[in-house]
N, C-alpha and C positions, 0 to 999 in steps of 0.2 A: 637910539644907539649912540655911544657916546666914541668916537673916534681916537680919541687919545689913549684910552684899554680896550675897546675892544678887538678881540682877537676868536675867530672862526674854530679853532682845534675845538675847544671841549664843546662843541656844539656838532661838529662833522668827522671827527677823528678821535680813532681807538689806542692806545699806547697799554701797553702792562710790560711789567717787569719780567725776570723771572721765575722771582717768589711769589707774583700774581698780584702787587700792588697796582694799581689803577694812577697815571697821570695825566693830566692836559696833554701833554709832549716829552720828549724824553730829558728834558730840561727844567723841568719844573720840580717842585716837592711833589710826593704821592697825595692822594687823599686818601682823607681817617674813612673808615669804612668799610664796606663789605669788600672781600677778594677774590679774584677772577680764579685763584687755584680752589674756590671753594664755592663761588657761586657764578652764576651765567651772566653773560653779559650784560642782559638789557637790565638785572638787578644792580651789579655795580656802575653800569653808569646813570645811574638816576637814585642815587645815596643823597641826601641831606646837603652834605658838603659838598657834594659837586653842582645841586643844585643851586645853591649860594654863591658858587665862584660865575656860574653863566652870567645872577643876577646884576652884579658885580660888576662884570666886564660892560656888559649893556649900560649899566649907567652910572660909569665911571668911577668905580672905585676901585683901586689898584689893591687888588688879593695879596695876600702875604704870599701863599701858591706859586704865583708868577715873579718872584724877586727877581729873580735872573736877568729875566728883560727887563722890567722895571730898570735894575741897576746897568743893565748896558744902556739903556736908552737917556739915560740922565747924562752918560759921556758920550753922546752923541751917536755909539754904535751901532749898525745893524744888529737886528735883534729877530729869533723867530718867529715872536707876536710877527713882524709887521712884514716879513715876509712872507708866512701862509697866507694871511688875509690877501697879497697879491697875487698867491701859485692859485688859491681856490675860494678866493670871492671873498664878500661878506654876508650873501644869502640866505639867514637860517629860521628857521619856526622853533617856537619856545612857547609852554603854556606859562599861566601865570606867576606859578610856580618855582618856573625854573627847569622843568623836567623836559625832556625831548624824547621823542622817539629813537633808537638804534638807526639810523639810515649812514651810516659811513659814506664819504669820501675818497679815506685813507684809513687805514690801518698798520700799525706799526706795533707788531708783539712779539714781544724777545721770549724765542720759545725757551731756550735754560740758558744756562751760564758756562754751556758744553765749550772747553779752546782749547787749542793747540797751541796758545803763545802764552807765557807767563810775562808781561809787561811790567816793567818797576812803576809803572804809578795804576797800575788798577789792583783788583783784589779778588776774593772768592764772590763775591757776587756780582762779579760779571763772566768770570775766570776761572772754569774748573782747576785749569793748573795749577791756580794759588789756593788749592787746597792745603788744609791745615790737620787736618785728620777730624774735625769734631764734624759733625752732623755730615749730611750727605754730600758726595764732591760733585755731583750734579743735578743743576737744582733745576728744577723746569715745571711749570703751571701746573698741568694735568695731563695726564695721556690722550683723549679726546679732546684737546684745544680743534684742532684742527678741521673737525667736524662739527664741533660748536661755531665756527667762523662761516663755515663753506656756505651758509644761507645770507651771506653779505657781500659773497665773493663775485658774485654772477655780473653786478653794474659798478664795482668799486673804482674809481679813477687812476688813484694810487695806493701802491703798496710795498714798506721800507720791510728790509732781510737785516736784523743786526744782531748780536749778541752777548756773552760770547763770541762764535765764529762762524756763522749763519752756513756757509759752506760746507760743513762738515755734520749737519744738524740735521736725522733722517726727515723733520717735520716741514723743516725746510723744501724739503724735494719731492715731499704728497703734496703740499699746498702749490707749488710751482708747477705740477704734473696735472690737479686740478686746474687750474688759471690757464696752462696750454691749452687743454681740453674744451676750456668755458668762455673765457674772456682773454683774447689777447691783446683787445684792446685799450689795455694798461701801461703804465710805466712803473718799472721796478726802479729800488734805490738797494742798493748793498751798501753797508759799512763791512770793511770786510778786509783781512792780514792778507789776502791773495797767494796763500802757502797752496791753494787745492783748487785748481777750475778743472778738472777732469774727475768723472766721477763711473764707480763700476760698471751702472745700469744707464745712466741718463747721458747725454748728447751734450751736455751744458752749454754750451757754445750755440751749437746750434739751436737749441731751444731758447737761447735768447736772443738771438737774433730775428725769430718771427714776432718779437712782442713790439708793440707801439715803441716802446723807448726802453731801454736799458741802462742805468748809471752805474758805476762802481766807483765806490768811494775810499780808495784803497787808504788804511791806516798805515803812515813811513813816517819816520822821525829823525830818518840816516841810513848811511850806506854801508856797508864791511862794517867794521870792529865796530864805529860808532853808532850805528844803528839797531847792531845785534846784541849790546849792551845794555842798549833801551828796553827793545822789544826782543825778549828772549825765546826763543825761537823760529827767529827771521834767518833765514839761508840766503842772504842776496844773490847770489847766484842763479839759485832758484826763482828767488821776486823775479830777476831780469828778464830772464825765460818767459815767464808767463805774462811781464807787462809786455814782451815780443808778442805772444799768442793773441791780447789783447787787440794790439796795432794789427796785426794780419789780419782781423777780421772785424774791422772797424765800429769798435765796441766803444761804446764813451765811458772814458774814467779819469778822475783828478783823486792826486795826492791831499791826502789830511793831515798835515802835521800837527799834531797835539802837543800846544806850549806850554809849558809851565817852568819851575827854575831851576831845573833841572840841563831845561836846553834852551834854553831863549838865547843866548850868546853862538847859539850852532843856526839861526836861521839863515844867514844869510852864505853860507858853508854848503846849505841842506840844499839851497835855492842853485848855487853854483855846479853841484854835482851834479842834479839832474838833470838838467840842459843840458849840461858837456855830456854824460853816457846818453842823451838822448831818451831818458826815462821821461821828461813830459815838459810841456814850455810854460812858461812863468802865467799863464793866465788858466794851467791847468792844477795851478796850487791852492790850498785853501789852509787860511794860517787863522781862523775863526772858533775852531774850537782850543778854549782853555781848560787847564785841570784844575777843578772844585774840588777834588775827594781821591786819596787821599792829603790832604792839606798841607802836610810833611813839601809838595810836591807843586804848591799852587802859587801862584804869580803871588796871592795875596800873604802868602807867608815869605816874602823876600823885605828883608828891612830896607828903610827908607832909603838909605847908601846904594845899596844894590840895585833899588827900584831906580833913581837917577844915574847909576852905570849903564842900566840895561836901556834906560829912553836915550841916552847918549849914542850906543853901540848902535841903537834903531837909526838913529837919527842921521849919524855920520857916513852910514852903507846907504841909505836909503837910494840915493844918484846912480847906484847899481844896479836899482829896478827899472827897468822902462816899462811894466806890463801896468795902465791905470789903473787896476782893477785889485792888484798886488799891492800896490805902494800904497791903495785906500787900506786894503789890509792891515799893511804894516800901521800908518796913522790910527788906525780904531784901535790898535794893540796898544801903541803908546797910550793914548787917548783913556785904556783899562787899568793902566798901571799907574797913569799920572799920580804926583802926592801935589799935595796944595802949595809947594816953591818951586816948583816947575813954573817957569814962563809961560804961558797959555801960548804967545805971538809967535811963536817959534814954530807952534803946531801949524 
């Protein structure tokens, strides 16, 4: 096993889309091949190309698949190869081939694209609201996902809730009503707008609070006008209330601010207001995910000018962070935007 690629996901961990394309992680390219909306699991994960990328990662050679990390990890970033490999090992069984049996760890499947928020940097496939009127507005695997999964559920470690807006999603709430029933000895991950934690039938609250661990990883990019600008359909009001519900019942959750260039000049803005209304403290921020798609909206389409305004703007607030853990943040953000006449020694 060659340490510098390899990485544990496509050997212990399930991701699909909503259209039912099959990933490493939710960060990677799909692979070419069969689809989870059309065929079973243990068929798509042991396709041709996915057997190739295991082989791959074993013995060091960097998959086009994984560019992402790849290209975080060349500017020094954390990256999610090298984080699973320490949440879940590097333990895996593989035949000659390539191929492995179905044994999950984690599982992470975006059952549709069902939301309640139209956000200016996502689109209809992740996003029903950014429906455009062609084809269907809510796109989702298959109707029985959920009982195709339930024979992996019984010993699974972990397992991510995203979307769309996993909250509002009925598939979401069999598969969570199963896992109460079966295995509580889990830890859930939400991505998730926090528009909805109370639900007709179910106790939401209280049913997560019997499980091993519970995260929520609430998606904010702003507060009142500037944030409801962003993410359309945010009630702040509402967020406040329910990050309130949240703290009452000692539920664990950090903020995800999604940078791109749209708002990179509002982090240090974003960082100020929630401390002061007591929405969450600076080491409960996560300034790690960037927007790739659409590119209209990505760090990487800001010209060179811009890209050295924005490492400036980073650079000069930075003495305003005291959280280590945040200002490493902010440094790998720089560190992503760098252009080649940027001073390295300043970093």
């Amino acid at each position: 096993m060659n340490n510098s690629t390899f990485c544990i996901l496509p050997f212990k961990h399930l991701y699909a889309d909503p259209d039912g394309k099959v990933r490493p992680c939710c960060i990677s390219k799909p692979i070419d091949g069969k689809n989870l909306k059309t065929n079973h699991i243990a068929e798509v994960y042991n396709t041709e190309p996915f057997k190739k990328l295991r082989l791959d990662l074993v013995n060091g050679v960097k998959n086009d698949i994984c560019k992402t990390c790849w290209d975080r990890e060349e500017v020094g970033a954390n990256s999610q190869r090298k984080f699973s490999n320490i949440q879940y090992g590097v333990e895996y069984e593989m035949y000659d081939d390539g191929a492995v049996l179905p044994d999950f760890t984690s599982i992470d499947v975006r059952f549709s694209n069902l939301c309640n928020f139209k956000c200016v940097m996502c689109g209809p496939w992740l996003s029903s609201a950014h429906w455009n009127g062609e084809g269907p507005k809510v796109v989702k695997i298959k109707d029985n996902i959920v009982e195709e999964l339930i024979p992996f559920l019984d010993d699974l470690q972990h397992i991510y809730f995203g979307g769309g807006e996993p909250l509002i999603m009925p598939e979401h709430y069999k598969m969570l009503k199963y896992l109460y029933d079966n295995n509580r000895d889990i830890t859930i991950k939400y991505t998730t707008n926090l528009s909805v934690i109370k639900h007709d039938v179910y106790d939401l609250i209280g049913m997560w609070k019997k499980f091993k661990g519970v995260h929520l990883q609430v998606s904010i990019d702003g507060l009142f006008e500037k944030g409801e600008n962003i993410r359309k359909g945010l009630d702040t009001k509402k967020f406040l209330k329910n990050i309130d519900l949240l703290k009452e019942n000692d539920l664990y959750y950090t903020l995800s601010y999604t940078t791109g260039n749209h708002n990179i000049f509002d982090i240090y803005e974003f960082i100020h207001n929630v401390k002061t209304l007591k929405v969450a403290t600076e080491e409960m921020i996560e300034l790690h995910n960037y927007v790739t798609s659409p590119f209209k909206f990505s760090i990487n389409n800001m010209s060179k000018e811009k890209k050295n305004h924005a490492m400036e703007y980073l650079l000069e607030n930075i003495d305003s962070v005291k959280s280590n853990s945040l200002r490493k943040q902010i440094y790998n953000l720089i560190k992503f935007i760098d252009v080649d006449d940027t001073p390295k020694s300043r970093l």
